[in-house]
N, C-alpha and C positions, 0 to 999 in steps of 0.2 A: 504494500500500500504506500502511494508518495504519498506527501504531507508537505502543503506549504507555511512554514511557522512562521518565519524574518520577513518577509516581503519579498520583492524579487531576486533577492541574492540568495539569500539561506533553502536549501529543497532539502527533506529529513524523508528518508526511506526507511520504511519502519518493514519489517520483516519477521520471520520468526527465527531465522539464522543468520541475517546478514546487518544486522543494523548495526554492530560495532565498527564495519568498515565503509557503513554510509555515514556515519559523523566522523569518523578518519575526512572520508574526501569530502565532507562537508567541509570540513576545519583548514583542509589544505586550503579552498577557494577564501576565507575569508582569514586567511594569515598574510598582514602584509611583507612584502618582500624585505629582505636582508638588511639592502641597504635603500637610501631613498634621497633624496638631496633634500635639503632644505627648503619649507617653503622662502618666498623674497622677503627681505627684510628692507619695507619700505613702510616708515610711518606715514609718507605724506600723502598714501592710496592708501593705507589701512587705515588709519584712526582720524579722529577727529578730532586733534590736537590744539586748538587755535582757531582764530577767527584766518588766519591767514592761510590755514590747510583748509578747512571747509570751504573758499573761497575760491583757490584753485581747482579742485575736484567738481566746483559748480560749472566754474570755466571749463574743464575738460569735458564735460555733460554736454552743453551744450555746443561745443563743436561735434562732440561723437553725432549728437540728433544731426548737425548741418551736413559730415559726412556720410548716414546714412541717407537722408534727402538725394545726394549724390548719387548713392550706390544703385538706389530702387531708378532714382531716372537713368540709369548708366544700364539697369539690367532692362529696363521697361516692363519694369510689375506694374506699373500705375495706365491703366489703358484710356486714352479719349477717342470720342467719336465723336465728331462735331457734327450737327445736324442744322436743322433750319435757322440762318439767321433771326436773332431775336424772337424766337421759338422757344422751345420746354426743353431743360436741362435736367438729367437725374444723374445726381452721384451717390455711390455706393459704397460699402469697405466691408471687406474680406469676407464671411458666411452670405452676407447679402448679396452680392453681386450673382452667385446665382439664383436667389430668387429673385434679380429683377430679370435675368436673362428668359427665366421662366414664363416671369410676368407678361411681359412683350409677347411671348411664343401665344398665351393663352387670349392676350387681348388682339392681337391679329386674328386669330382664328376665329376670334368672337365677330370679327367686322371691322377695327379700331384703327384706325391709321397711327402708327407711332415711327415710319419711317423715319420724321422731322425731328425727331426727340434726339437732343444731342444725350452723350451717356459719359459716364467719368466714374469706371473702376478701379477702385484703390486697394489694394495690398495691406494696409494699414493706415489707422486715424492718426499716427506720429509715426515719424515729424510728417506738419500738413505738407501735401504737396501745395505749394503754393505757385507753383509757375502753371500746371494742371488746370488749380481752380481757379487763377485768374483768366483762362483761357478759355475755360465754361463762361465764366461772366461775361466776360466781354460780348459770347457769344447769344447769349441766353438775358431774355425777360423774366421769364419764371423758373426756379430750379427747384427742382422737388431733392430733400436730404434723407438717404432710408440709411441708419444706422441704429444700431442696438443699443441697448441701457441706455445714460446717457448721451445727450446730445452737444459733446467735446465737438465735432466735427462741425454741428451745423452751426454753433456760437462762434466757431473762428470763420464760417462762410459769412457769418452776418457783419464781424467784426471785417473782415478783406472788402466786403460790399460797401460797405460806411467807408473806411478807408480809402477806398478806391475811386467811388463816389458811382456806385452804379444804382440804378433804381431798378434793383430786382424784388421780386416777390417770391419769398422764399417758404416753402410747403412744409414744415417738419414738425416737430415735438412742440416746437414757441409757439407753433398756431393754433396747437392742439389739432391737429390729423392724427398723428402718433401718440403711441404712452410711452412714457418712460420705465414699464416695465413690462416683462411679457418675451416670447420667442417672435420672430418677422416668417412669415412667408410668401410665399407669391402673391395673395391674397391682397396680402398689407401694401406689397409695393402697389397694387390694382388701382388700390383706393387712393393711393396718393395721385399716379396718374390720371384715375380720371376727375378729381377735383381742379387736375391743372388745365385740364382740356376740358370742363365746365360740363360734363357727362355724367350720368350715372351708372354706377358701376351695370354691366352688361349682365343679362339676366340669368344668361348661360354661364356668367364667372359667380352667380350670387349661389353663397349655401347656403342650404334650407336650415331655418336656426331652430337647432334644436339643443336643451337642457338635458346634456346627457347624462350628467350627474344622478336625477332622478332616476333614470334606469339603471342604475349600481347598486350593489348589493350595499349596504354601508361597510365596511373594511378597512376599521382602525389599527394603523400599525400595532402593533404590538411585542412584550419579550417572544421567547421562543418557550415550546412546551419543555418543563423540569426547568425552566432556565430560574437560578436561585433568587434572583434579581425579583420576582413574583412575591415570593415568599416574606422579604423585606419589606415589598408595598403594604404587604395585608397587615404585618407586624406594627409597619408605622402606625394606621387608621386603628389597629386594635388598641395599639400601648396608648395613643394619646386619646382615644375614650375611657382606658382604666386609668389613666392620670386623671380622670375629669374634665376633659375638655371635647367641646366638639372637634369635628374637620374642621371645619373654614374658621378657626379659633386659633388654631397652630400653624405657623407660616416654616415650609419648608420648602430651602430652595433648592435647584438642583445643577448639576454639572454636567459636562458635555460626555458623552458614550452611549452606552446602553441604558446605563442608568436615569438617561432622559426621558425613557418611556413610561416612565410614571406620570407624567402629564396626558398620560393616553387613558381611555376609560378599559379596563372596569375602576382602575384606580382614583385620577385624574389627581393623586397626593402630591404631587410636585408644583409651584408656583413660579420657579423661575428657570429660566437657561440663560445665561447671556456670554459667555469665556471660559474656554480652560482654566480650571482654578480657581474662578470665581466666585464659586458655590460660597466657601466658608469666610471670605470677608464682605461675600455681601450683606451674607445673615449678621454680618459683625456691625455692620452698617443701620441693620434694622434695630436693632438691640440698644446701639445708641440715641435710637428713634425716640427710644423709654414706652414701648408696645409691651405692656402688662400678660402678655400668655409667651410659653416658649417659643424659641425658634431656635428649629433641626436644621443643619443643611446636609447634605450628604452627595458624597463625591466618589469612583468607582477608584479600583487600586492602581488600574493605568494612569490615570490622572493625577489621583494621588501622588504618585512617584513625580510626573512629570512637570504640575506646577502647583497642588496642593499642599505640601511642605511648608513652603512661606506663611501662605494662612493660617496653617496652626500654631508656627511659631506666634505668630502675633498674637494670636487668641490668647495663648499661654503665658506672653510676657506681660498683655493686659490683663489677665486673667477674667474673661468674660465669661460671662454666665451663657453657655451656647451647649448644645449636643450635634458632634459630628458625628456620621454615620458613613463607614467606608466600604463600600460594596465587594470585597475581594472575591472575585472569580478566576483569579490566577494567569488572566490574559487577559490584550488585547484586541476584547473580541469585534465592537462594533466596526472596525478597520481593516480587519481580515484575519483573526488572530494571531496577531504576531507577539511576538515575547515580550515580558517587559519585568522589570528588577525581581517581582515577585512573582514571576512563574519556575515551575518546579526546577531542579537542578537539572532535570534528566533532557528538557530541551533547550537548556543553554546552552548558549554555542561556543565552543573551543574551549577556552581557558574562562569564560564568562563565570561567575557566583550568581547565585538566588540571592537578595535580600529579605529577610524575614520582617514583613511589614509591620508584625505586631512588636518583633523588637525596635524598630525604628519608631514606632508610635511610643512606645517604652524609653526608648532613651534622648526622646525629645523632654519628655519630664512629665506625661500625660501620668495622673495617679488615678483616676476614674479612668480603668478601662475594661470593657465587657465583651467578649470573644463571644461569638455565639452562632449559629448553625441556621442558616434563614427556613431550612428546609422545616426544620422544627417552631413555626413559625410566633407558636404561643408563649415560649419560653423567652423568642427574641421579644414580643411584645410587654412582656413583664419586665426585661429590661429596660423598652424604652420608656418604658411608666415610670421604672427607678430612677432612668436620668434625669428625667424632665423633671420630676420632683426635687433633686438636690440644684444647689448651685455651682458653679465654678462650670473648668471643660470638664467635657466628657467626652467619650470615645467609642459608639460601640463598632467593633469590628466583625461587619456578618460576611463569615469567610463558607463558600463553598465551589468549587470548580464550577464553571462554565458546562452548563449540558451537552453539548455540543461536543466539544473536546474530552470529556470525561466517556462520552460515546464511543468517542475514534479510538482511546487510548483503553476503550474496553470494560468500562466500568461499567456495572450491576447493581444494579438496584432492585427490590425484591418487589414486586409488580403487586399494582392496584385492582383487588378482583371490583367484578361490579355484582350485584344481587339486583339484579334489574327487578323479582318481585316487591323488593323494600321500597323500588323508586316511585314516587308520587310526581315525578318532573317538574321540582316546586322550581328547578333550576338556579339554586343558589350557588352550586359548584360553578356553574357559568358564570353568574351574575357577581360573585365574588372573586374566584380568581381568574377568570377570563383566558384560562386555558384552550389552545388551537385543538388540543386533542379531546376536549369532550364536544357533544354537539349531541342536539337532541333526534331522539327517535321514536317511531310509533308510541310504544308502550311505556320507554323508560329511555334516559340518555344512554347516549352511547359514548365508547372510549375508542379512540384509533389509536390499536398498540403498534403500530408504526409510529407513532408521535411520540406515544407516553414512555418516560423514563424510571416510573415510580415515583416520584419523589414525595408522592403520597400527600400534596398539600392540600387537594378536591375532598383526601380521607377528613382534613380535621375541621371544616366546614359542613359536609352534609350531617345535617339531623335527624337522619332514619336511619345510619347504618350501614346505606345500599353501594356504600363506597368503602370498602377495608384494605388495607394494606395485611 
């Protein structure tokens, strides 16, 4: 079985007799060579030493842009075609140009004369071509601007036009024809031409509008079935009802990974995303608000590693009254699973160490701290009842592998029977943990043991029994 774990470097062949000599050649490809030269030792390109280095390096910017200007008119990426004297000009840049080449093909065919339409396809919105687009103006009364996201492109045509002193009438996002957000396609460029040609769009380019959303099943992202990340959610909503408090009473924010999907239903526990890392000094941020109920934030162990450290230092040296909550599943899984400080020793690479998260939580100087098994979801939530109750940090770390990879690497879980006579289909298994693997059926829910890993969390929710581990 391959297995990709680093990204596109790292490939792990996992075998039942060959895998000590597929981390041999693993190890060979990411050991670097012998010897190596030195990077340059140049402060006045690397740092930003002075106003007199940052100064230079603006200057060097700005000729690279004038040199590249050069290179694209020297290769002829930037294409014109001039068309009708004082006629309709379109310029374009890079995805777009061929949906306007589309556009054209579809409004000919419709009837639409755009022989006259001069055209101005660019390679790139920088650097402008500026000898191009004056070359359209000159030529053009009206120029239609189809560019994406923003409209860089069409403000420096407006800006060349004022400059220049031409009286064009220019078609694009400032006159609202276009949004400023959204994908372009043929369609889009349609409508801008035929506003410049004073037409309405042609009956055979119009789609029939329809809301297709309405015809969807509803299909909220969602964790994955076993995945421990569930188990957590329900934990939160149960500890901060046995602390006494409602949901929308306890504000928990949340961090970028997997662990974002708690703002997704059945949960909907999480209130914020906004940055890596950001999860625990925003709640730090609330706290100073002086908002009278707690506030959890909670950040996954990839993340943790990678920019939640600082956070908790702070929390610790202020010593705020906060509870962090560290999702460890032993990867990083919402990115492809790739490895990261705290996944097991046995897929770290070459000379790589594990770090043990909980020691690192440990020797940052956290004294409140509660390890605990999300799978077991009850027990987690009695600790979050306990954090919230005391003050200072708190820490709880809900550590279980990733479903997913605990899958691949073979791991067994003792499976969820159903008793489908016990089941009443009150569907609180659903309606509570929002598991892909149950789903309802004639008489009683059903389980897809292709989905289900055990992890038995559907067990400690139904109230008839009809679900046992």
């Amino acid at each position: 079985m391959s297995e990709a774990i680093g990204g596109p470097v790292f490939i792990r062949l996992v075998t039942n007799n060959s895998q000590s000599h597929a981390v041999i050649e693993m190890t060979e490809r990411v050991t670097p060579p012998e010897t190596a030269p030195l990077p340059e030792n140049n402060p006045d390109k690397y740092t930003k030493a002075g106003a007199a280095i940052c100064m230079k390096q603006h200057t060097d910017l700005i000729d690279r842009l004038a040199k590249s200007e050069k290179f694209i008119e020297a290769k002829g990426l930037n294409k014109i075609r001039l068309g009708k004297k004082g006629g309709i000009g379109l310029v374009s840049v890079g995805l777009v140009n061929n949906y306007a080449r589309e556009a054209f093909e579809e409004l000919t065919m419709a009837g639409v004369d755009v022989s006259g339409i001069s055209t101005l396809e660019l390679a790139a919105t920088l650097p402008y071509a500026v000898n191009k687009i004056d070359e359209l103006l000159e030529n053009c009364s009206t120029v239609i601007v189809c560019e994406e996201l923003e409209p860089h492109l069409e403000k420096f045509i407006y800006m060349e036009a004022y400059k220049k002193n031409y009286s064009i009438k220019i078609i694009g996002k400032e006159d609202g024809t276009y949004k400023r957000i959204g994908e372009y396609n043929a369609s889009t460029v349609v409508a801008g031409v035929c506003k410049a040609l004073g037409i309405d769009v042609p009956a055979a380019l119009t789609a029939p509008k329809v809301d297709s959303e309405k015809h969807c099943a509803a299909r909220p992202i969602g964790v994955c079935a076993g995945c421990p990340h569930r188990g957590t959610y329900m934990a939160l909503e149960a500890g901060i009802k046995k602390a006494g408090y409602k949901k929308e009473e306890v504000m928990i924010t949340g961090d970028i990974g997997c662990t974002i999907l708690g703002t997704m239903p059945p949960f909907n526990i999480l209130w914020t995303e906004l940055a890596m890392g950001a999860s625990i000094p925003l709640a730090q941020g609330v706290i100073y608000s002086n908002v009278q109920t707690p506030v959890i934030a909670t950040i996954g162990d990839s993340t943790f590693f990678h920019a939640g450290i600082p956070g908790l230092v702070n929390v610790l040296q202020h010593n705020i009254n906060i509870t962090v909550v560290i999702m460890d599943n032993g990867w990083t899984a919402m990115t492809g699973m790739q490895v990261n400080p705290g996944t097991i020793q046995e897929y770290q690479q070459g000379k790589w160490h594990q770090l043990d998260i909980e020691k690192v939580v440990k020797g940052l100087g956290v004294e409140q701290l509660y390890v605990v098994d999300p799978y077991e979801y009850d027990n987690m939530a009695d600790a979050i009842a306990d954090a919230v109750s005391k003050s200072g940090v708190k820490v709880i770390l809900a550590r279980r592998e990733c479903a997913i990879q605990a899958a691949r690497r073979g791991v067994k879980y003792s499976p969820v029977t159903l008793y489908s006579d016990k089941c009443i289909k009150c569907k609180k298994c659903i309606n509570v943990t929002g598991c892909p693997a149950i789903s309802l059926g004639e008489s009683s829910i059903e389980i897809d043991k292709a989905q289900c890993n055990g992890c038995g969390l559907c067990t400690k929710v139904c109230p008839f029994d009809a679900l046992v581990k």
